[in-house]
Steps between C-alpha positions, in 0.01 A plus 500: 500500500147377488146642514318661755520264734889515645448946460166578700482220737224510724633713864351702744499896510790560784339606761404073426861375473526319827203263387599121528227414271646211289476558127439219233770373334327633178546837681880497522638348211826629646688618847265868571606779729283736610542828277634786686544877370665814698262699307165562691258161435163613502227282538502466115574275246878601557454272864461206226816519292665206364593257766763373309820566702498843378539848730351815318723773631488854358730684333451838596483653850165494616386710829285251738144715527530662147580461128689841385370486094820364445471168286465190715712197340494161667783236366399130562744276411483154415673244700354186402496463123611154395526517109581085524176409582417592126791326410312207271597516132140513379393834626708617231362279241146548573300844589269449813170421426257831613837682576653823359822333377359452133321863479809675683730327261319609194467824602862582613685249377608348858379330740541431878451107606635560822188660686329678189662858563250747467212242505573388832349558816827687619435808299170558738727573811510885348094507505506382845726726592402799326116428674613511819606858520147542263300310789676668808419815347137432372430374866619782683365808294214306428429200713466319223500095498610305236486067593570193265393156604450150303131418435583178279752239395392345242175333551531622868267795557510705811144661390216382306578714195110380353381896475867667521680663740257815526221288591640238742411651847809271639751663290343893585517432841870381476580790306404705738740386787763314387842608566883364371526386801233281568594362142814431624377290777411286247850391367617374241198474264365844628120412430350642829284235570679173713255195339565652111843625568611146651351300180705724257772458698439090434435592147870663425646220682400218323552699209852543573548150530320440185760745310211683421383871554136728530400823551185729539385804678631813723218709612620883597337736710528916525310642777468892533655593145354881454188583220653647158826271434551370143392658151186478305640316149891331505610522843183374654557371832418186479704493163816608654415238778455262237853605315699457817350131607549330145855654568572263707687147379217221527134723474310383249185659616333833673142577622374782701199553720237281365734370228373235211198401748421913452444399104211291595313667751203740413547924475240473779683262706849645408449897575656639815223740659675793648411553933671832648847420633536530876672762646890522555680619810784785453773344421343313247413814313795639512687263184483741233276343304126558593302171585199443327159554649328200320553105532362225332257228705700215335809489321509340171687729383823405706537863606567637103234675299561639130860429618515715786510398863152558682639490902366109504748247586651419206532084429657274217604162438827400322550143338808297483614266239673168668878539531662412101777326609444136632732204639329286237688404151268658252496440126536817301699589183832686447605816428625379200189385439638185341284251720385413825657385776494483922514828676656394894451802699767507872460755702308662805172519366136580724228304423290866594562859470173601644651571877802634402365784279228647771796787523521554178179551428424748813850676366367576128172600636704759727658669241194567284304614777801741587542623154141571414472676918805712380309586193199579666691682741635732162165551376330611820826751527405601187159577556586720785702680315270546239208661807777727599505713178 
């Protein structure tokens, strides 16, 4: 197996499948067939599963307009794992530098050359999947919007990050339209901009034929997520946001709403004054949780205050560490630790992660928005209750 690259390669949702839009070669580091599932595809992060000759199919009987609260299980198989392409004596010599082979193996006592087992990208086809039903179901009770795009790769920027994402009037007015699918018109970096997204698409290829890899940002998006989600000390919103993303293989970084630029702004500067909140039509009111009848001029914040949502759009930024494993003989020592010697690394390896985990990221987010909605949803039952007596 490999890293992320040969499991979330760059696609389009389905209703985008017939596209002829040719794809780098650093794109498809293999054959790719569009994924297909008989279970309903939302436009959700499900739409981008692995497009890695694999079919999600589920394993229960599911009704076509409904779930029934019975458990939904999807089995993806994989058909295209070549365990030869790690084949090369060394790997077993010499743990890969920045990988989890030394740390797993200390830990458990075993490791996993071929693909990294539960520090490989594979193991996020579950998030994705599990965030699709989250999404489909946070969209239609809620209309809520949740969209990933790449702002950078490596020195790349889509945005001039100078004062942050909360004060960049080009990102806020992105944020407030942008959809998955015009992201996905933007194939296969996913930066929705043609000039920037075309030079990081330059970028990974000559990296690839350097044997060399980067990485950088994912920006996410959630539009319309209700007032009162998240707790006021260890399951702050933001923290639980925060817990998922550095879940992910490859994140070495997390910022929200004005982020580290926040930390060197002025109270004065940084405070979101509160304006009355505009009023909502029927069916808007009629989610179960009450909307709030204050929102903020600007939006520092990202949406989260004392680690509760606020009804703002809620925005963070997710950083990713270049892919570990390179097609470049590296010098490391043993695990015998009895000298150095020349780690030769074979194998399908992407010189980028950042498209391929835009899913991933708007998966994760899913399910902690759905969890702390379903909480929400006990408390205000609760509370009703309570009035009743």
């Amino acid at each position: 197996m490999s890293t992320f690259g040969q499991f979330f390669a760059p696609t389009a949702r389905p209703s985008r499948a017939s596209s002829t839009t040719a794809r780098p070669t650093w794109a498809s580091p293999r054959p790719i067939s569009s994924p297909s599932s008989t279970a309903a595809a939302p436009a959700s992060p499900a739409s981008r599963l692995p497009a890695t000759k694999r079919t999600a199919s589920p394993s229960t009987p599911a009704p076509k307009t409904a779930s029934l609260g019975t458990p939904i299980l999807l089995t993806v198989p994989n058909e295209d794992q070549r365990p030869k392409d790690y084949g090369d004596k060394t790997i077993d010599l010499y743990p890969r530098p920045s990988h989890a082979d030394w740390t797993y193996l200390e830990k458990y006592g075993v490791k996993a050359s071929s693909g990294g087992s539960r520090s490989s990208a594979r193991e996020t086809i579950a998030r994705v999947a599990a965030g699709a039903v989250a999404e489909k179901w946070l969209k239609e009770a809620y209309g809520i919007d949740i969209v990933a795009f790449v702002t950078s790769i490596g020195n790349i920027k889509l945005f001039d990050d100078t004062d942050g994402m909360s004060a960049d009037p080009a990102f806020l007015s992105l944020a407030e339209t942008i959809t998955k699918a015009k992201v996905d018109e933007f194939l296969p970096v996913r930066c929705p901009d043609e000039d920037a997204g075309r030079r990081m698409e330059d970028r990974i290829a000559e990296l690839r034929d350097q044997h060399d890899s980067t990485g950088r940002s994912v920006t996410c998006v959630i539009r319309n997520a209700p007032v009162s989600l998240g707790e006021p000390a260890f399951d702050k919103l933001e923290a639980l946001l925060a817990h998922t993303m550095l879940s992910i293989p490859a994140v070495k970084g997390f910022e929200i709403g004005s982020g580290f630029h926040g930390a060197e702004m002025l109270g004065s500067t940084h405070n979101d004054a509160f304006v009355a909140t505009p009023a909502l039509d029927a069916a808007a009111e009629k989610t179960g949780i009450p909307r709030s009848r204050l929102q903020t001029k600007t939006n520092h914040s990202g949406g989260i205050q004392g680690g509760i949502s606020n009804g703002m759009p809620i925005f963070f930024k997710v950083a990713f560490k270049p892919p570990t494993t390179i097609s470049q003989d590296q010098t490391t020592a043993g695990y015998d630790a009895s000298g150095e010697g020349v780690l030769t690394a074979k194998g399908r390896h992407d010189p980028c992660v950042v498209p391929r985990v835009v899913p991933i990221v708007e998966g994760m987010a899913a399910l902690v928005i759905a969890d702390a909605v379903m909480a929400q949803h006990a408390r205000q039952v609760g509370k009703g209750l309570a009035l009743k007596k």
